[in-house]
C-alpha positions in Angstrom: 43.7 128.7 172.2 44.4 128.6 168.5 47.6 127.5 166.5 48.6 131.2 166.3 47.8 132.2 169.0 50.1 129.7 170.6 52.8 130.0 167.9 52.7 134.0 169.5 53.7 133.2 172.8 56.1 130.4 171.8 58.0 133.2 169.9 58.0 135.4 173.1 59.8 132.8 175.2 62.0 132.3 171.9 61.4 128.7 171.6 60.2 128.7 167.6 61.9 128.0 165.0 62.2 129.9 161.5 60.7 127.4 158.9 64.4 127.8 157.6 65.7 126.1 161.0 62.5 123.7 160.9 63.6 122.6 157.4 67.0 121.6 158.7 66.2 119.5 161.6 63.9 117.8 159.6 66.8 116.9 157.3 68.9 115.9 159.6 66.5 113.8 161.6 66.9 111.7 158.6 70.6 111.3 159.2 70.7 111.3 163.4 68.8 111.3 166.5 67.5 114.9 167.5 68.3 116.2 170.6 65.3 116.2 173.3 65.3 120.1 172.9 65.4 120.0 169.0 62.6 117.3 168.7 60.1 119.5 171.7 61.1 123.1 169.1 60.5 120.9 165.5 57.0 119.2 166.9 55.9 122.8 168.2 56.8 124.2 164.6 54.9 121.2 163.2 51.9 121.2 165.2 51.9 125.1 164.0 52.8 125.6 160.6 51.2 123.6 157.9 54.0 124.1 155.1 56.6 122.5 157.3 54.4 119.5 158.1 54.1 119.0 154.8 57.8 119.0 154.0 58.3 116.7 156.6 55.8 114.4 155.5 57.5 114.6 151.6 60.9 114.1 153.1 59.4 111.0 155.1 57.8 109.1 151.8 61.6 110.0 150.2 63.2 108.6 152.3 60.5 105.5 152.1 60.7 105.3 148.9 64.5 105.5 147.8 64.6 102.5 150.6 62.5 100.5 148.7 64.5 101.5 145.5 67.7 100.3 147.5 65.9 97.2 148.2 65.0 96.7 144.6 68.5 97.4 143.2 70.3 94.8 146.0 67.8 92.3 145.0 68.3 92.7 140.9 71.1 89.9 140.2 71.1 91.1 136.4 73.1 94.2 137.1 76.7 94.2 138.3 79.7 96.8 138.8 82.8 95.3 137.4 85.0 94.3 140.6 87.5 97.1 139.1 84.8 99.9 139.1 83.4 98.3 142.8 87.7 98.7 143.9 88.1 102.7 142.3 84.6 103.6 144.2 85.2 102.1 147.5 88.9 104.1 147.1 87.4 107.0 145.8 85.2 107.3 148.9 87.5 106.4 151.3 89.8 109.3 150.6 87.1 111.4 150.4 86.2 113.4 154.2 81.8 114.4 153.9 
């Protein structure tokens, strides 16, 4: 059985996703754990369509590499925030609801 042809009769039991949906758990796998039934739907839209996969592998080597930007910037001793600036941030952000 090919990709499609599998991708077909996923649709008919209503268990794919939209690349639109794909794109957002893919996202937010970045933030949280996936429920079981959101990680089976996302790998069946993986295994299936090839522009997703790739998104998810580009959000992957992000991720990777603002990491090892972070890891960079906490290990460079020549740049510092001014304890003032550090103080109006960590206020800032507090009061702040994401």
């Amino acid at each position: 059985m090919s990709r499609d042809q599998l991708g077909s009769r996923i649709k008919k039991v209503g268990f794919m996703l939209t690349c639109k949906e794909a794109s957002k758990l893919v996202s937010q796998s970045l933030d949280r754990p996936l429920t079981l039934s959101d990680r089976i739907k996302l790998r069946f839209h993986l295994f299936i369509c090839d522009a997703c996969k790739r998104f998810n592998a580009q959000m992957f080597q992000l991720r990777a590499a603002l990491n090892s930007l972070v890891k960079y910037a906490e290990s460079d001793t020549t740049v510092t925030l001014p304890l003032e600036a550090r103080v109006r941030i960590t206020k800032t952000l507090e009061s702040k609801h994401y």
